[in-house]
C-alpha positions in Angstrom: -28.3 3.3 90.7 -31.0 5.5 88.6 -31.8 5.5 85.2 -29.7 8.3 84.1 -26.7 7.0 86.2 -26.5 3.4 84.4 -26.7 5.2 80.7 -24.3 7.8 81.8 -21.5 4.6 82.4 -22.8 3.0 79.1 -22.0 6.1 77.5 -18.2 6.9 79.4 -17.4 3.5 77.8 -18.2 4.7 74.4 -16.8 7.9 74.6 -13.2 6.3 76.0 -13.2 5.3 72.5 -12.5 8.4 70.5 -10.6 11.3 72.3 -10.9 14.1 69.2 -11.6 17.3 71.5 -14.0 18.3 69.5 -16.4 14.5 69.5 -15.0 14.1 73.1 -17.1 17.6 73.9 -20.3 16.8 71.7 -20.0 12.7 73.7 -19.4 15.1 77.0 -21.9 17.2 76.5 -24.4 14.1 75.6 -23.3 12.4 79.0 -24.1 15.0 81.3 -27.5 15.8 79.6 -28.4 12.4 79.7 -27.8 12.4 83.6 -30.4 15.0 84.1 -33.5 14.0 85.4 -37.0 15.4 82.8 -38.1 14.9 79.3 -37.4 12.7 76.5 -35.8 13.6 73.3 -38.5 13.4 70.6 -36.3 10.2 69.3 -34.9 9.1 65.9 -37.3 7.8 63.9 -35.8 5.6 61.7 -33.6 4.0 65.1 -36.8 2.9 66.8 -37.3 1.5 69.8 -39.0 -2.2 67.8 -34.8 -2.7 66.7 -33.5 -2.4 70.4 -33.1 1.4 70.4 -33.8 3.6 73.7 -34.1 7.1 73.8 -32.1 8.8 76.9 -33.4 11.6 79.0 -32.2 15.1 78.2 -33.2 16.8 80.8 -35.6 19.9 80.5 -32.4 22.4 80.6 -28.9 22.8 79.1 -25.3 22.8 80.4 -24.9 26.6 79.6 -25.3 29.1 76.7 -25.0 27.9 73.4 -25.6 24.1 73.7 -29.5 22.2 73.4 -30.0 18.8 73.4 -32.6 17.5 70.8 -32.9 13.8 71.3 -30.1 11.0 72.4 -31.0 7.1 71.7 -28.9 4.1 72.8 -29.1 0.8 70.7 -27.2 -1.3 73.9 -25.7 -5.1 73.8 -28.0 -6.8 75.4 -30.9 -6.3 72.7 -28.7 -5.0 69.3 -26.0 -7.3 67.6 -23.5 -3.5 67.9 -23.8 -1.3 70.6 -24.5 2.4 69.2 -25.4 5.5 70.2 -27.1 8.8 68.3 -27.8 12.5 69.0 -28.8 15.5 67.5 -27.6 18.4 69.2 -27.8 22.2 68.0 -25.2 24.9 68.7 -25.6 28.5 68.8 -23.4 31.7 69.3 -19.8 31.5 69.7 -20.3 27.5 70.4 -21.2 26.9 67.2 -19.0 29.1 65.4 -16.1 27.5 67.6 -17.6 23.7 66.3 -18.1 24.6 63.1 -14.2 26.0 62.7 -12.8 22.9 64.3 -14.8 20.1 62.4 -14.2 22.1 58.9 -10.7 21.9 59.6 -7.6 19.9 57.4 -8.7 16.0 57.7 -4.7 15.5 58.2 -4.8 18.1 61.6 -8.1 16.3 62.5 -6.4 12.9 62.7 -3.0 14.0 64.5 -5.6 15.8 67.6 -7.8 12.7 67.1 -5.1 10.6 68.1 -3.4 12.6 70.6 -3.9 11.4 74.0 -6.1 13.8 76.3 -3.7 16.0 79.0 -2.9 14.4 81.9 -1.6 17.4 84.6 -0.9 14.7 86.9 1.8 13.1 84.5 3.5 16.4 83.5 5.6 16.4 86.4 6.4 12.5 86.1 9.9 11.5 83.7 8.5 10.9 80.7 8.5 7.0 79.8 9.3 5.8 76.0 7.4 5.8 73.6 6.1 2.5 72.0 4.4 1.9 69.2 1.2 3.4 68.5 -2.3 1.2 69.8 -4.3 2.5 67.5 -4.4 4.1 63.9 -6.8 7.2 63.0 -8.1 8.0 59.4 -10.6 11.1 59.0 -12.7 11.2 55.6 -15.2 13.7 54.6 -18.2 12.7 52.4 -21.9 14.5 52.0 -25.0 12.8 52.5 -28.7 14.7 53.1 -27.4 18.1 51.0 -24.8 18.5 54.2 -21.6 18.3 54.9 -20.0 14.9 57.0 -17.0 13.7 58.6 -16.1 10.1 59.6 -13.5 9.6 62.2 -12.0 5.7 62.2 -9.9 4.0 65.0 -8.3 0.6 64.5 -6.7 -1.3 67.0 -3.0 -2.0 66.2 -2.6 -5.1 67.8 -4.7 -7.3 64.8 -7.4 -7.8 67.4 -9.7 -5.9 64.5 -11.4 -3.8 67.1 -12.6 -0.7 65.9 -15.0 2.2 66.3 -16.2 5.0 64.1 -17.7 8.4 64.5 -20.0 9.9 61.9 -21.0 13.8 62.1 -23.4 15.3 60.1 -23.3 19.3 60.3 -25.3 21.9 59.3 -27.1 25.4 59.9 -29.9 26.1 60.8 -30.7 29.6 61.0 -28.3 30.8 64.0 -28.0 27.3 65.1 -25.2 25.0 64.0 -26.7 21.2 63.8 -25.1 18.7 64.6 -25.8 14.8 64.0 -23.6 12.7 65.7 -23.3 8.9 65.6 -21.1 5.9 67.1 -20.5 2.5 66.1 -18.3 -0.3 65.1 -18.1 0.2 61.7 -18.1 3.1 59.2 -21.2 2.2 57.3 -23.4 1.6 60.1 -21.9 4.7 61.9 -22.7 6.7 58.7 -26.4 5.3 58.4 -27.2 6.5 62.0 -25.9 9.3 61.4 -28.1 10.0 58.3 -31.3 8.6 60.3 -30.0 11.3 63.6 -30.2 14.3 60.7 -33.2 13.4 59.3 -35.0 13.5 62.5 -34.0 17.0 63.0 
């Protein structure tokens, strides 16, 4: 198994986490860059590689139109005390227009899609099963940091287990381009200082 083929597994763990369509494309879109054999991002400078962090090959091409890469960096188990993961990527065209509409959306709409369980055409046709109680709970937040504006997605485990993760975005424009500084951890304040490190790198 190659380089790009362990992170890529790393990464579908993390990315189980939060099922948002719009984080579950940006996480997507990470995943099958970092599969791609070629260059380096140009790394996060303030996530360095001295505090366990490792930068994940981008690949010296895009998926399509509209999406580049700038840099992805992994902080895994084995050498941080929280896994976490960090990317700046930059949108352009109809992409980042269609981004840009979704995360400035209502929080409360955010939250309900956030927590809705991806489409399963397999299940469709299967009797539908009761529902029990929710396994999770969802809160969106805004707040600003670096002049720019941020959202912060939390998901709590129901169950009292106190498992939780947290995506932080940072968004911006750049010219044409919509930037994007995306970061995941355990916990909100870490999640939000990663993210803050991702967009300063920029």
């Amino acid at each position: 198994m190659g380089f790009g083929t362990s992170r890529s597994s790393i990464l579908k763990r993390e990315r189980s986490r939060s099922r948002f369509h719009v984080v579950s494309a940006l996480l997507c879109g990470a995943l099958l860059l970092s599969a791609c054999a070629g260059r380096f991002g140009f790394g996060i400078a303030e996530l360095p590689a001295s505090q366990g962090w490792e930068p994940l090959p981008i690949g010296s091409w895009v998926l399509n139109d509209g999406l580049e890469a700038r840099t992805m960096v992994f902080c895994p188990r084995a050498s941080c005390t929280q896994q976490g993961f960090a990317s700046v990527i930059a949108f352009s065209g109809d992409k980042a227009a269609r981004i840009e509409q979704a995360l400035n959306a209502d929080p409360t709409r955010l939250a309900r899609l956030f927590s809705k369980p991806p489409a399963d055409e397999a299940r469709t046709h299967k009797t539908a099963r009761p529902k029990g109680p929710p396994k999770s709970t969802t809160s969106v937040s805004r707040f600003e940091a670096e002049g720019v504006a941020g959202l912060l997605v939390e998901i709590a485990a129901s169950d009292g287990s106190g498992k939780s993760a947290t995506t932080a975005i940072l968004h911006g424009r750049e010219a044409e381009r919509l930037l994007v500084a995306l970061a995941v951890s355990a916990d909100a304040a870490t999640a939000r200082r990663d993210a803050v490190a991702a967009w300063r790198s920029r």
